[in-house]
C-alpha positions in Angstrom: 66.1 -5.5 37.0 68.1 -4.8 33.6 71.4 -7.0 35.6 69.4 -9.4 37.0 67.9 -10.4 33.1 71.3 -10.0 31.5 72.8 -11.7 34.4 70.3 -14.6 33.8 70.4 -14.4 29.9 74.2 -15.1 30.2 73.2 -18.1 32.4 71.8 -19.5 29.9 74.1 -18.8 27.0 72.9 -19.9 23.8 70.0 -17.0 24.2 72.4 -14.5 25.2 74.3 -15.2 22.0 71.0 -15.2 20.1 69.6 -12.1 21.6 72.5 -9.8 21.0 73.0 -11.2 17.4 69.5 -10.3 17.0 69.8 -7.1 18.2 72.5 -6.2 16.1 70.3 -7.6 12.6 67.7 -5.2 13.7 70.1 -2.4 14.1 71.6 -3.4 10.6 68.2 -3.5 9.1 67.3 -0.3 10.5 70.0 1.4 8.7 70.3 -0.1 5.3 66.2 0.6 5.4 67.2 4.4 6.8 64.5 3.7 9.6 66.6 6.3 11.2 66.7 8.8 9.1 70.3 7.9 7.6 71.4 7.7 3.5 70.1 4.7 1.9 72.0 2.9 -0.8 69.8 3.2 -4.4 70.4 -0.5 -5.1 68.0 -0.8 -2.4 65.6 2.0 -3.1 62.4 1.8 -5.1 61.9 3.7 -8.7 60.8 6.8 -7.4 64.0 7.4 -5.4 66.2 6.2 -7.9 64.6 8.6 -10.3 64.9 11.6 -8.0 68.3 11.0 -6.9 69.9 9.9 -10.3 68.5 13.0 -12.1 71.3 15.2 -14.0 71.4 19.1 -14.2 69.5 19.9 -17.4 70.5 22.7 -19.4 68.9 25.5 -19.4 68.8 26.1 -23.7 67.4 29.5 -25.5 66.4 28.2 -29.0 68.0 30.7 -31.5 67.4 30.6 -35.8 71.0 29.8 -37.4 70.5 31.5 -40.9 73.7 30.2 -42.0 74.9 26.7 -43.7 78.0 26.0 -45.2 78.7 22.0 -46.4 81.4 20.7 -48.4 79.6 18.5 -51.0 82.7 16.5 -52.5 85.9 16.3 -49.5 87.5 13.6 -51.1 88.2 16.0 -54.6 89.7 19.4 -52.7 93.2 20.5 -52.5 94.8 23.7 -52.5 96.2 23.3 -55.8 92.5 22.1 -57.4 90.4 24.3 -55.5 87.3 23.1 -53.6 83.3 23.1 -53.9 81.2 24.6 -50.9 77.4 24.8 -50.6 75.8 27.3 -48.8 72.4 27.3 -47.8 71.3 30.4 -45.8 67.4 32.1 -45.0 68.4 35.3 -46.1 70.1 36.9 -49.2 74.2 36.3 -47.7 77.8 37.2 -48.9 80.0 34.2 -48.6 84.0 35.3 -48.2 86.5 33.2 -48.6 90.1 34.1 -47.4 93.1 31.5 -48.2 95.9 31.6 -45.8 94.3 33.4 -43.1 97.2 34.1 -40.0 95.6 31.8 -36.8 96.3 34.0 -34.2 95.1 37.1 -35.9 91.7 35.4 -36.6 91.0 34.3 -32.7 92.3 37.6 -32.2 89.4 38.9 -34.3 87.0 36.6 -32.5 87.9 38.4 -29.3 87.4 41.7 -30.7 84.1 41.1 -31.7 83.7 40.3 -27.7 85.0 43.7 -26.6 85.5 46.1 -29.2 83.3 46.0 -32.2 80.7 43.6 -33.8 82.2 41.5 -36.9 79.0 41.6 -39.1 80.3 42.3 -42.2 83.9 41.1 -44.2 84.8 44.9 -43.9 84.6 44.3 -40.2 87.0 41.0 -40.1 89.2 42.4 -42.7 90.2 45.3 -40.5 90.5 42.9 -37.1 92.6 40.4 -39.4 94.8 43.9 -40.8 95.0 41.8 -44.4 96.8 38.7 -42.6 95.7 36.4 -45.5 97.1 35.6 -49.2 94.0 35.8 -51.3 90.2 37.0 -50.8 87.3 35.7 -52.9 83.5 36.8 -52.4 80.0 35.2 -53.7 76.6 36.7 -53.3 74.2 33.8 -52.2 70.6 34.4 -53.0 68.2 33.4 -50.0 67.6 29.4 -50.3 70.2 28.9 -53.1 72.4 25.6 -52.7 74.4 26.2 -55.5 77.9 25.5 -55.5 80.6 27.9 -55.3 83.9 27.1 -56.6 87.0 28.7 -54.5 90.5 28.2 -55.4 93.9 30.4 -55.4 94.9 31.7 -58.4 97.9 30.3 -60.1 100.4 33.5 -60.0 99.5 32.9 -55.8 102.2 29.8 -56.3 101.3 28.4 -53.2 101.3 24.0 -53.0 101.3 24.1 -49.3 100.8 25.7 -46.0 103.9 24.4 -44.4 104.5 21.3 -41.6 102.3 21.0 -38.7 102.0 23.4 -36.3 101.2 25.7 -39.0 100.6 29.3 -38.7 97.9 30.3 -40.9 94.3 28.1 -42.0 94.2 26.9 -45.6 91.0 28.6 -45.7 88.5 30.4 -43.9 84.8 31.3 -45.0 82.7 33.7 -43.7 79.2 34.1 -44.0 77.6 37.3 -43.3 73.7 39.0 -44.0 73.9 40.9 -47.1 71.0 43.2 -46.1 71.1 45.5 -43.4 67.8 45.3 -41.7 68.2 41.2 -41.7 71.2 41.8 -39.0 68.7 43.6 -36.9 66.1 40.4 -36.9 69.2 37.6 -36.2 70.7 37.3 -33.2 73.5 35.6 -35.2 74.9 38.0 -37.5 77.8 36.1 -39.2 79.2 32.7 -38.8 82.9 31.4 -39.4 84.1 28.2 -41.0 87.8 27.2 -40.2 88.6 24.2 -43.5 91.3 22.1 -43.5 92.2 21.4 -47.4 95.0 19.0 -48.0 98.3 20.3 -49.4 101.9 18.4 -50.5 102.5 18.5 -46.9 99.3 17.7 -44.5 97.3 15.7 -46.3 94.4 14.9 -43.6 90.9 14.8 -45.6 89.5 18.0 -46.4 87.0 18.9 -43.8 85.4 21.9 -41.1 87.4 22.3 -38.2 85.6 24.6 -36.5 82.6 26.8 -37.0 82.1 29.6 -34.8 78.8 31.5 -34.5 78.9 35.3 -33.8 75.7 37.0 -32.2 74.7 40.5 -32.5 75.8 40.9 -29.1 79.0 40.2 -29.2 79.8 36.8 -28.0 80.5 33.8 -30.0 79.9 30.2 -29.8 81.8 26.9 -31.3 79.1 24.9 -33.2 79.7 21.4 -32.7 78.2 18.2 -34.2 76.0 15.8 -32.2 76.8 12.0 -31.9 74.2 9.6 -32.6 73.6 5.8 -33.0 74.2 4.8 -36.8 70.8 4.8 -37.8 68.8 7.1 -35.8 67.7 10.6 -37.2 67.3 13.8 -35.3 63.9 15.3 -35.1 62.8 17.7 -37.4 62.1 20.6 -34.7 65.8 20.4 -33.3 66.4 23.8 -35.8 70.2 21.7 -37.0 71.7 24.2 -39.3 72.9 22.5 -42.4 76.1 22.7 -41.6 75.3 20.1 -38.9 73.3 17.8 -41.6 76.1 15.3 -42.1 75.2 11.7 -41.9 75.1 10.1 -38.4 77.4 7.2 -39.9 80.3 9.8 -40.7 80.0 10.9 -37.3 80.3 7.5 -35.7 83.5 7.1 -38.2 85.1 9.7 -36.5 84.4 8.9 -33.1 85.6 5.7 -33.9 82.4 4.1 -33.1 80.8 2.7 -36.6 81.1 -0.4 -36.5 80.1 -1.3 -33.3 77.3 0.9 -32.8 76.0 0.2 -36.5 75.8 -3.7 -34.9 74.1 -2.9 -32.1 70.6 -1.6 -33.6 68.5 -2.9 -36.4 68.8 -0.8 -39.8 65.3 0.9 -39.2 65.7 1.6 -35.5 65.5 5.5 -35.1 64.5 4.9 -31.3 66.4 4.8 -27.7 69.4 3.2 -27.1 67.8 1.9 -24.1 64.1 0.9 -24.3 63.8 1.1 -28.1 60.8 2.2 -27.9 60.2 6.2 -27.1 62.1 8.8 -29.8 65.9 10.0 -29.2 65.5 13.6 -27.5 68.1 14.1 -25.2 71.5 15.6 -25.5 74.3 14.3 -22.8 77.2 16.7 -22.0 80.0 16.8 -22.4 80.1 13.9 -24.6 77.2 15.0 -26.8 75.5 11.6 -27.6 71.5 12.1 -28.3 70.9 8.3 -27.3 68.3 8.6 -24.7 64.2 9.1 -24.7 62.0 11.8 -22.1 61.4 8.0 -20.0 64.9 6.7 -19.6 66.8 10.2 -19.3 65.9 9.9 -15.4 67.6 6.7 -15.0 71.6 7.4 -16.0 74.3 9.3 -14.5 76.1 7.8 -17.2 76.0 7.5 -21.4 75.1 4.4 -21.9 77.2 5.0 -25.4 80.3 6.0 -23.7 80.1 5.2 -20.1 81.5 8.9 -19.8 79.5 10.5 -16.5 76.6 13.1 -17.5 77.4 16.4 -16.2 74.7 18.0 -18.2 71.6 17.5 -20.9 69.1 19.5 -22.6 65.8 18.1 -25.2 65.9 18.7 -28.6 62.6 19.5 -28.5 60.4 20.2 -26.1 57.2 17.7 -25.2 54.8 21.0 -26.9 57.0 20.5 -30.0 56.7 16.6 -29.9 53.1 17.1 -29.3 52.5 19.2 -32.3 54.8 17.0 -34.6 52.1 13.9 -33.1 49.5 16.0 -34.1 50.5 16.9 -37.6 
């Protein structure tokens, strides 16, 4: 029955043609609409399954107090030879330690023995994993909540103008905050915190600024603090817990991305919203890049920064929606 139909479909040409080229549209229909059960493309799918399928890994975060701060209030005015200014600003009663030509390798080699051997939670401690590798010490006691400024500098017998060419063997300067009181360390989980400063000398003469800052927790591990990127005129929330060593304005952080100018044209001067909709806060972090660009609505939506174009591997809130409830409510 089948041959005789095809046999007379094929007689009559023009329908056989027709017929098997609408046979094949419906086949082709069937799986760009996954009527079979196959992968559909998302351009084609509707907002729930874009949603679903777009989503990145978010980060699972464990909020943690920072009771250190450390800022350098006037960059432009420090050298090794004139000293320079930093301003603390810490919860609890701290010691602020200042070491000037600290040896490189035998400070990460400290950081790792705070890891396995023993905790670094006073300067006693990193003095003895550093074995005196530095050229001058200096030491301020810094009342809980005080901002003001301590002056550090190497005294003039030291005779040091410079720490050499680049690659360089020891940091200009390396201060390290630590909990003056005993029973505070017991309350923190982080227990000290290091800042790596570049100063400019005769030789380097790169503005003065924090390298790195490395927070040290009670149970021995240690992370690098780094700075989140932000579109020139929005503002964190209040409830993200920044330490003040993160504080710095978000346009000095699009100047060194290399992003100013472009970014600062691309919002009005009292848009503190996202990137995308303008209209819901900035709360979400993008990894690795570390833009906060995006609201809770439009986070679903990118596998990409829209800042960057750089693909999201992971993200994490700033605050959570009880947090933003009880800021609402306040």
């Amino acid at each position: 029955m089948a041959a005789v139909f095809l046999v007379t479909l094929y007689e009559y040409s023009p329908l056989f043609y027709i017929t098997v080229v609408f046979v094949c549209f419906l086949f082709t229909s069937g799986l760009v609409l996954g009527w079979f059960g196959l992968g559909v493309p998302v351009i084609l799918r509707n907002s729930e399954e874009t949603e679903s399928s777009t989503r990145v890994l978010k980060k699972q975060m464990r909020q943690v107090k920072n009771p250190f701060g450390l800022e350098i209030p006037y960059p432009a005015t420090a050298s090794v030879t004139k000293g320079i200014r930093l301003t603390p600003d810490c919860l609890e009663d701290c010691l602020l330690t200042c070491y000037w030509g600290c040896s490189i390798q035998k400070l990460h080699e400290a950081l790792q023995k705070h890891v396995y051997c023993f905790r670094i939670k006073t300067p006693q401690a990193l003095e003895d994993a550093l074995y005196s590798e530095y050229l001058y010490r200096q030491q301020y006691f810094i009342p809980k909540n005080d901002k003001e400024e301590k002056f550090c500098q190497l005294p003039e017998d030291a005779q040091v103008a410079d720490f050499g060419p680049v690659p360089r063997s020891r940091y200009p300067l390396v201060a390290l905050l630590t909990l003056a009181e005993e029973e505070d360390r017991e309350i923190y989980d982080i227990v000290s915190m290091v800042a790596v400063i570049h100063i400019p000398d005769e030789s380097y003469r790169l503005s003065c600024r924090i390298l790195y800052q490395y927070l040290l927790l009670a149970q021995g591990q240690y992370h690098d603090l780094k700075q989140l990127f932000m579109s020139a005129n929005s503002t964190a929330p209040s409830s993200s817990n920044t330490s003040p060593g993160e504080r710095s304005t978000d346009r000095s952080l699009l100047e060194k991305a290399g992003l100013a100018e472009e970014e600062a044209e691309l919002h009005e001067e009292t848009s503190k919203d996202c990137v995308v909709c303008q209209n819901g806060p900035v709360n979400w972090v993008l990894l690795p890049c570390r833009h906060a660009c995006l609201c809770d609505g439009c986070i679903k939506y990118f596998q990409q920064c829209p800042m960057c174009r750089q693909f999201v591997q992971e993200s994490f809130p700033l605050c959570s929606k009880k947090e933003q409830d009880e800021d609402e409510s306040t």
